[in-house]
C-alpha positions as CSV (number, residue, x, y, z in Angstrom):
1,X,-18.2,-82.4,-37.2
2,X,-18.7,-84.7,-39.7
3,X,-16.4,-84.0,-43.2
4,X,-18.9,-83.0,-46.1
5,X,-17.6,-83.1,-49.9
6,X,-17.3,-79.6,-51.4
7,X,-20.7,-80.9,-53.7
8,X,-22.5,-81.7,-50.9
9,X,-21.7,-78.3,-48.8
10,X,-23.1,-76.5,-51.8
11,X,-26.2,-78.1,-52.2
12,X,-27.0,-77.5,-48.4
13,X,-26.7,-74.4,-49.0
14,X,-28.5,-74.0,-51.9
15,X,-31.0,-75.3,-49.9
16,X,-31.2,-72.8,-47.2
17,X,-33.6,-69.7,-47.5
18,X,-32.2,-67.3,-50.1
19,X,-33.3,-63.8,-49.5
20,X,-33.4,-60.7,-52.4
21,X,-31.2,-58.5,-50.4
22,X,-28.4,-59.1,-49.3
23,X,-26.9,-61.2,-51.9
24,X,-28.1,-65.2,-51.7
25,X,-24.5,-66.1,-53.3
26,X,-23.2,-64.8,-49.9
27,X,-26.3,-64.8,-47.3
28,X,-28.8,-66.6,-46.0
29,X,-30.5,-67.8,-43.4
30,X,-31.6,-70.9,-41.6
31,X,-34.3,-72.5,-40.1
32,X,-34.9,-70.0,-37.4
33,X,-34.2,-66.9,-39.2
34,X,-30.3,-66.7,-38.3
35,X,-28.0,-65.0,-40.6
36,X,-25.5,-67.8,-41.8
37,X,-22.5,-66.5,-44.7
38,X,-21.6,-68.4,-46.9
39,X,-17.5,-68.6,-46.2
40,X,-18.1,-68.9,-42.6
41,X,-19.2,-72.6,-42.8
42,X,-17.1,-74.6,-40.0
43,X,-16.2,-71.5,-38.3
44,X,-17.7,-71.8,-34.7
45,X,-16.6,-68.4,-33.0
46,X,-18.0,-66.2,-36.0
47,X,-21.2,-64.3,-35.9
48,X,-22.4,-66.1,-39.4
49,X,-21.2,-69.2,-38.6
50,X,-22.7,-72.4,-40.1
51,X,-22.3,-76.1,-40.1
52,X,-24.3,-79.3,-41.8
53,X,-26.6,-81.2,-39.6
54,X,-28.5,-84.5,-40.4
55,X,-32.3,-83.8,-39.6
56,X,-33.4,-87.5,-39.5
57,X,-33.8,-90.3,-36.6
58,X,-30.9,-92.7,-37.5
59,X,-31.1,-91.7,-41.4
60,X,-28.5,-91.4,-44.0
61,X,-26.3,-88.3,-44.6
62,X,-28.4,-87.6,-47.8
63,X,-29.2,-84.0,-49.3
64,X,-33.2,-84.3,-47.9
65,X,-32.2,-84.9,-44.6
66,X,-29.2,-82.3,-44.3
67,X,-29.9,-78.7,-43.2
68,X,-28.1,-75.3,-42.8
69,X,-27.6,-74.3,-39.4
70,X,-26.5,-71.8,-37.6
71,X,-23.5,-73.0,-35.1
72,X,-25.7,-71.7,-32.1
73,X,-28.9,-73.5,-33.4
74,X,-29.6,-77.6,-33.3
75,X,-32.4,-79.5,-34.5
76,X,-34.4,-81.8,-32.1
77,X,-34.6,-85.0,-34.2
78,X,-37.5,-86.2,-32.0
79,X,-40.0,-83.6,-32.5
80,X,-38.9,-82.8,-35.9
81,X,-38.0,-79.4,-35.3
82,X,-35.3,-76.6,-35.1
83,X,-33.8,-75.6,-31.2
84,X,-33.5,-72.1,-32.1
85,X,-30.7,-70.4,-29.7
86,X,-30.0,-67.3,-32.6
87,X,-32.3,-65.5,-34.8
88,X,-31.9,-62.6,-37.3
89,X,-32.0,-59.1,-35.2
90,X,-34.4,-56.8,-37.3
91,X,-34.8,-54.3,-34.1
92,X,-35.3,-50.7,-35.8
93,X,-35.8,-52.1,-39.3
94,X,-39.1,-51.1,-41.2
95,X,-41.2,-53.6,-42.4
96,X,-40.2,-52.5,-46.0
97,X,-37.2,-52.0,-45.9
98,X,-34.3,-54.0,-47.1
99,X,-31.9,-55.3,-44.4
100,X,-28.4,-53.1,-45.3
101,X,-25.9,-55.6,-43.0
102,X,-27.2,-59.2,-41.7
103,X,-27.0,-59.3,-37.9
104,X,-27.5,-61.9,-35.2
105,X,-29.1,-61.9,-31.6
106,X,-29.5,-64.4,-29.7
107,X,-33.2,-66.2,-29.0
């Protein structure tokens, strides 16, 4: 994994979709809808587990080509698009209703 400033983790994740509820200071998700917590970034055995990946074809580590992931998803640099392994698991949550604790199932 490469070894992001503190700055730089920050900005990523400032980056990644916030959501209303729960808190975006703590939650959020990424590209394919995985739940991704803010303190678990570099931790690959947790549920919310993140890291910083470079979305570009040979391009610099610069804040428009680095996304949020979740540590089971990748990004196919080719096609320009998320490999989504983990999504968000809304099974038995109304539409309007609020999710009350994040969970993750696999794709």
């Amino acid at each position: 994994m490469t070894a992001f400033s503190n700055e730089t983790i920050d900005k990523v994740w400032q980056n990644a979709r916030g959501m209303t509820e729960p808190s975006a200071e703590i939650w959020r998700r990424d590209e394919c809808g995985a739940w991704i917590k803010r303190d678990q970034y570099g931790h690959e055995q947790s549920e919310f587990g993140w890291r910083i990946e470079n979305v570009s074809l040979g391009g610099p580590d610069t804040l428009e080509n680095l996304r949020a992931l979740h540590h089971a998803n990748s990004y196919d640099r080719a096609n320009g698009r998320a490999k989504c392994h983990m999504t968000a698991d809304q099974t038995a949550t109304p539409v309007m209703e609020h999710i009350r604790e994040p969970r993750n199932r696999k794709a």
